[in-house]
N, C-alpha and C positions, 0 to 999 in steps of 0.2 A: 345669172350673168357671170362670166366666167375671163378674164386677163387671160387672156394667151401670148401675143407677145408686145412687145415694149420699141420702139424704134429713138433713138436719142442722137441729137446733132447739136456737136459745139460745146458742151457741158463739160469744164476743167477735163480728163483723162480719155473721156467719152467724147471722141470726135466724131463716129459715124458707127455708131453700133444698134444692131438689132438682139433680141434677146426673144430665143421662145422660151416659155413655162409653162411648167405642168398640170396638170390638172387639180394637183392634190397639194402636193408642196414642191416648191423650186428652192433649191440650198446654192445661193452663191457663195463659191471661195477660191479662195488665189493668195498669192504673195503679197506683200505690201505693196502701195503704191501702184495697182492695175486696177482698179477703178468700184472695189465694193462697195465705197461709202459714197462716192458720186454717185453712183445707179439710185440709194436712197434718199440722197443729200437731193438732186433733180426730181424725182417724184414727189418728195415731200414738198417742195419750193410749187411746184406747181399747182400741187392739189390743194395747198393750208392758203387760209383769208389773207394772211399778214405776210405775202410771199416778197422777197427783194433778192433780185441779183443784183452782185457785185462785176465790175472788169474782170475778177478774178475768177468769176465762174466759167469766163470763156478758156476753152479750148487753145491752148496754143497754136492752133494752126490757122486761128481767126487773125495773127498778129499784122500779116502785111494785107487783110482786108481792113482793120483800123486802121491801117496805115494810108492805106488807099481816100479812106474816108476824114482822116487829118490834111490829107496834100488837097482833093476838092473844095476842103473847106479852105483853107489859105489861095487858094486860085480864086475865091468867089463864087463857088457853086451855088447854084438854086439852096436852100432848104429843102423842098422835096430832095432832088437828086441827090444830096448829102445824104438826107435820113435811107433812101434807097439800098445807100453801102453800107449800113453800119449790120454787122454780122448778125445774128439771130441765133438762140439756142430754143433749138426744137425739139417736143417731147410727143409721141403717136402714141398710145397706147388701143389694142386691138383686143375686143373681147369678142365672146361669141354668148349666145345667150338662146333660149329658145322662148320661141314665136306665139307660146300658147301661154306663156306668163307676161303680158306686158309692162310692168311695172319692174322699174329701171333701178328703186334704192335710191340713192345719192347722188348717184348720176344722171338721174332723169330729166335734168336741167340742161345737160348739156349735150342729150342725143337729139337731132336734127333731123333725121329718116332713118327709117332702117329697112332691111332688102330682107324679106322673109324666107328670098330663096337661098343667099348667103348665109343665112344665121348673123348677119353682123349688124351691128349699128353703125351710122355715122358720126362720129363725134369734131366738135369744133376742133380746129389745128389749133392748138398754144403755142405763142411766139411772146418771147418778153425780149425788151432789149436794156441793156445796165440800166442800172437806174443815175440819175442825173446829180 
């Protein structure tokens, strides 16, 4: 099974980026402050037992949907409707893997079907929201 690419939404620099990788090795690099250690800082948070995000893991572009979901709460909204708004950071990761070795590794807990004629699996969507 094989990472090909990575889809991340909301996560501190990373507001809406997709990333493909290689087969063999992917080298991320850039300037300070354009999102290297997010891309690890997010995958790490998601994959490890003992994961917490902070308000600060959001994306600055999440600021007037918290905002959104501070003004419902002072109007009285439902608790669902409230929780409805409160932003999400989402992480997709997309492998491909072949059909004649069924055993999944580490992951095999969290593939759901897989399409034999895609070569992919389905994996759960992870959605965390800050923690309280």
């Amino acid at each position: 099974m094989k990472l090909k690419t990575t889809k991340i939404k909301n996560f501190r620099l990373l507001h809406d980026i997709s990333l493909q990788l290689e087969d063999v090795t992917t080298v991320i690099v850039g300037r300070n402050n354009c999102g290297k250690t997010s891309l690890s800082d997010v995958i790490r948070k998601f994959l490890s037992e003992r994961n917490t995000f902070e308000i600060e893991d959001f994306s600055s572009a999440c600021y007037d949907k918290f905002c959104a979901v501070h003004r419902a709460h002072l109007k009285g909204a439902d608790v669902e409707e409230v929780r409805a708004l409160v932003p999400s950071i989402d992480l997709r990761l997309h492998v491909s893997f072949d059909p004649t070795v069924p055993e999944f590794g580490p992951l095999r807990e969290f593939v759901i079907d897989t399409d034999v004629n895609l070569g992919q699996p389905t994996f759960f969507k992870q959605t965390r929201a800050p923690a309280d």
